[in-house]
Kinemage of the C-alpha trace (Angstrom):
@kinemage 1
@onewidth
@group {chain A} dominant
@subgroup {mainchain}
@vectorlist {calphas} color= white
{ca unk a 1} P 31.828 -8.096 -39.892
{ca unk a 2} L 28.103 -10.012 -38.772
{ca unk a 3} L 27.773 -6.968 -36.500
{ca unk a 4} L 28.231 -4.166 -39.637
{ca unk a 5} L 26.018 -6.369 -41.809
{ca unk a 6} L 22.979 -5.994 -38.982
{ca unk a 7} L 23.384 -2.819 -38.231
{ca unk a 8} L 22.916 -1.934 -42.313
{ca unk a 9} L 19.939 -4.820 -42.371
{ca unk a 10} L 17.681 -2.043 -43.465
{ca unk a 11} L 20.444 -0.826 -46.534
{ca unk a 12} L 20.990 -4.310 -47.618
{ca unk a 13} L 17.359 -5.139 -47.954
{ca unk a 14} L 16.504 -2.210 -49.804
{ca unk a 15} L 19.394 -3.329 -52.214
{ca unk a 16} L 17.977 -6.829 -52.497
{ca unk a 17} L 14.362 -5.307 -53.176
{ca unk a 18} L 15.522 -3.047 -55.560
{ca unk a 19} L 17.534 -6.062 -57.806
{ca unk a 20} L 14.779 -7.601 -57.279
{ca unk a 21} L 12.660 -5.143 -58.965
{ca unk a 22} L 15.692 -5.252 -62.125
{ca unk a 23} L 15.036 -8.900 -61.936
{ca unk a 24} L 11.869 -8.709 -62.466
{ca unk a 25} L 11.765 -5.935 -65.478
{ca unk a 26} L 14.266 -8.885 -67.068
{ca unk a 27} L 11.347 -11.241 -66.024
{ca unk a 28} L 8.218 -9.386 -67.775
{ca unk a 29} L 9.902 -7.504 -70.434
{ca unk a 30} L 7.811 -8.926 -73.422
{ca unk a 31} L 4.632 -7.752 -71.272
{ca unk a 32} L 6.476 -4.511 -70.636
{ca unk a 33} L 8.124 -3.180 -73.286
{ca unk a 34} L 7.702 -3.466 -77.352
{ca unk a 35} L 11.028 -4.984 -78.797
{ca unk a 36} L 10.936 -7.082 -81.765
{ca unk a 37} L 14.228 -8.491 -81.093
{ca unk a 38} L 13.395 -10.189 -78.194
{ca unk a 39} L 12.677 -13.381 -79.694
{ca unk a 40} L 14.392 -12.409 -83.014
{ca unk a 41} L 17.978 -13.007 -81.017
{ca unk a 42} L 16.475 -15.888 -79.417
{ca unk a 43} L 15.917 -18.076 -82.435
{ca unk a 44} L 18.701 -19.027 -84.904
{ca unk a 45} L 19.020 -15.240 -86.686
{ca unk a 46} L 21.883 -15.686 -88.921
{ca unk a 47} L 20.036 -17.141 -90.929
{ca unk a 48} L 16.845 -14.737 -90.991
{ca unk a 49} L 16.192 -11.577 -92.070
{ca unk a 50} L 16.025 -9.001 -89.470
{ca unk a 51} L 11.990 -8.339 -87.996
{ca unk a 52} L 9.542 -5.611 -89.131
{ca unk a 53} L 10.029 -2.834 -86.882
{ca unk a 54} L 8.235 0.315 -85.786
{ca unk a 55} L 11.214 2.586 -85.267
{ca unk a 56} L 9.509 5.318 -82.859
{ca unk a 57} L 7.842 2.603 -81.160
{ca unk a 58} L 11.212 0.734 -80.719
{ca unk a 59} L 12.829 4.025 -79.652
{ca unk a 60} L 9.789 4.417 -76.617
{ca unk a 61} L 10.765 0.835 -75.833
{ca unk a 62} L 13.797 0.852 -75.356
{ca unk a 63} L 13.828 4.192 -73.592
{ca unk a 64} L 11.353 3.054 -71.117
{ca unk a 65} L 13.103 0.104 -69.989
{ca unk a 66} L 17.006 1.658 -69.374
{ca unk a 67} L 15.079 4.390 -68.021
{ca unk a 68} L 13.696 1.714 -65.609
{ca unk a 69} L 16.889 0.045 -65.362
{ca unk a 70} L 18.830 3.155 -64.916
{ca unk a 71} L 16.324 4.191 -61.798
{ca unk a 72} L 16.477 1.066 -60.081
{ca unk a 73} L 20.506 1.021 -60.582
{ca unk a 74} L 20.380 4.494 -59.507
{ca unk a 75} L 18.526 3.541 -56.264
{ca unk a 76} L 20.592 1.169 -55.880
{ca unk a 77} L 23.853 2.884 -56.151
{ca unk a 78} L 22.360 5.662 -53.484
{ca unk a 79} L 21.268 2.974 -50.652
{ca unk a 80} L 24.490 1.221 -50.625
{ca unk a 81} L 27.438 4.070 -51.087
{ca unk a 82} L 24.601 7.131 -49.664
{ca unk a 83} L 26.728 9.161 -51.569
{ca unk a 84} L 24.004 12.080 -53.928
{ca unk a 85} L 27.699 13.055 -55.903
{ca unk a 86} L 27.755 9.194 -57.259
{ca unk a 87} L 24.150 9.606 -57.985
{ca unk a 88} L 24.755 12.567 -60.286
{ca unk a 89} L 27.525 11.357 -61.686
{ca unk a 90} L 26.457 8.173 -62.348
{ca unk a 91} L 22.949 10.154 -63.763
{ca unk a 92} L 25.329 12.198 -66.121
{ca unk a 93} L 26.915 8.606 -67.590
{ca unk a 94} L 23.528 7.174 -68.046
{ca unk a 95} L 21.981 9.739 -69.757
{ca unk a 96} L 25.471 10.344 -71.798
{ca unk a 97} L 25.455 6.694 -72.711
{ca unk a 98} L 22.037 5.943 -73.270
{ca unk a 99} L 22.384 9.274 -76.372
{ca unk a 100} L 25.576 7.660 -77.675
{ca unk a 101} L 24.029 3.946 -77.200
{ca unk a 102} L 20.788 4.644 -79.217
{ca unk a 103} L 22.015 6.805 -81.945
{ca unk a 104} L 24.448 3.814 -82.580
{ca unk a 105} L 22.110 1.477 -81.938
{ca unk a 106} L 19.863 2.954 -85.168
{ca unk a 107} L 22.651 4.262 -86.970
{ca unk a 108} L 23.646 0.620 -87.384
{ca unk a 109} L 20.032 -0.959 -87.736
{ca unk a 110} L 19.235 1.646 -90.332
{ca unk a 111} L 22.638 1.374 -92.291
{ca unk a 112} L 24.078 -1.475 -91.355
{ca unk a 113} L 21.780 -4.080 -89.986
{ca unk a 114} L 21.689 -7.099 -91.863
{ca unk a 115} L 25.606 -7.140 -92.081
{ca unk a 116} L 26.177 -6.287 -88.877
{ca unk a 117} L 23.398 -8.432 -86.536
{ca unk a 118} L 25.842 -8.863 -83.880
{ca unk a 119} L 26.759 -5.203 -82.749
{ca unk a 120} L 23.326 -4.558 -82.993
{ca unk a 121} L 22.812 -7.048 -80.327
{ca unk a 122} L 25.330 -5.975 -78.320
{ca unk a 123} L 24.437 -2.394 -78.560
{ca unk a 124} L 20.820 -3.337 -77.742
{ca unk a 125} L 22.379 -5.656 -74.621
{ca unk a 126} L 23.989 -2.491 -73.124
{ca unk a 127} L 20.270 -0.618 -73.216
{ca unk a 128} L 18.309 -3.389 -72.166
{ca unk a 129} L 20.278 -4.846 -69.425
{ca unk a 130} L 21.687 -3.319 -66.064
{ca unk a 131} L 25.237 -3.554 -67.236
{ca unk a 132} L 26.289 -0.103 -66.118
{ca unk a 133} L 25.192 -0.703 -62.461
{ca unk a 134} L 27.684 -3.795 -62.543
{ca unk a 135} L 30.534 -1.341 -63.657
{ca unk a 136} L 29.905 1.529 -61.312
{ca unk a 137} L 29.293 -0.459 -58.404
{ca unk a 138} L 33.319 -1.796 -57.581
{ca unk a 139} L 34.218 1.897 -59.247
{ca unk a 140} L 32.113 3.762 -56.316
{ca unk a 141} L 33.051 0.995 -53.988
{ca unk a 142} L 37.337 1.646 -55.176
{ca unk a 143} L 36.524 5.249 -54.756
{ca unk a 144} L 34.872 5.005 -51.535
{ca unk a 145} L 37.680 3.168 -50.213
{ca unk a 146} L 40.440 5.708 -51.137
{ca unk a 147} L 39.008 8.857 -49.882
């Protein structure tokens, strides 16, 4: 097992860089990226109205960062499994995800936002946040392991 972990040294540390990198993203994103809910969520909000938004600039925002996230993830998912099918599958559930995410994500905010603060956090979670790389990883991983 010590012996297959040094002869992938280079694999593994290209991993760690690249969460890193998602770390970091996480780390800066009020520097990075324009998203009024940042602190909004962080404060007590049930009990405030929801923030003034720009909703094109919101959009950008929140396009730029999961595109980010979902190029990092993607890296990642190519150094470890070096498998370009996984890639372009797991390219073809980003991008599906990221059109059903967002067009939820201001269908709600639009229609439904002061009512419905919660799913508009957790919509916004699944965009903001690596989440998907933490589900494909074990799937590529299962998948790997029964070919």
């Amino acid at each position: 097992m010590l012996r297959k972990l040094f002869n992938h040294k280079v694999r593994i540390a290209l991993a760690m860089l690249l969460v890193v990198l998602l770390a970091l993203v996480r780390a800066y994103e009020d520097v990075l990226f324009y998203d009024p809910f940042l602190n909004y969520f962080k404060t007590d909000y049930y009990n405030l109205p929801l923030p003034e938004i720009d909703n094109l600039q919101l959009f950008f925002g929140l396009f730029s960062r999961y595109f980010l996230n979902t190029t990092l993830s993607l890296g990642v998912i190519y150094v470890l499994f070096k498998d370009f099918e996984a890639v372009k599958f797991a390219s073809i559930l980003y991008l599906l995800f990221f059109i059903i995410l967002v067009i939820t994500f201001f269908f709600v905010l639009s229609f439904f936002g002061e009512a419905n603060k919660m799913t508009l956090f957790y919509i916004r979670r699944f965009l903001i946040q690596p989440i998907f790389l933490l589900l494909f990883l074990p799937a590529f991983y299962y998948q790997k392991q029964t070919k």
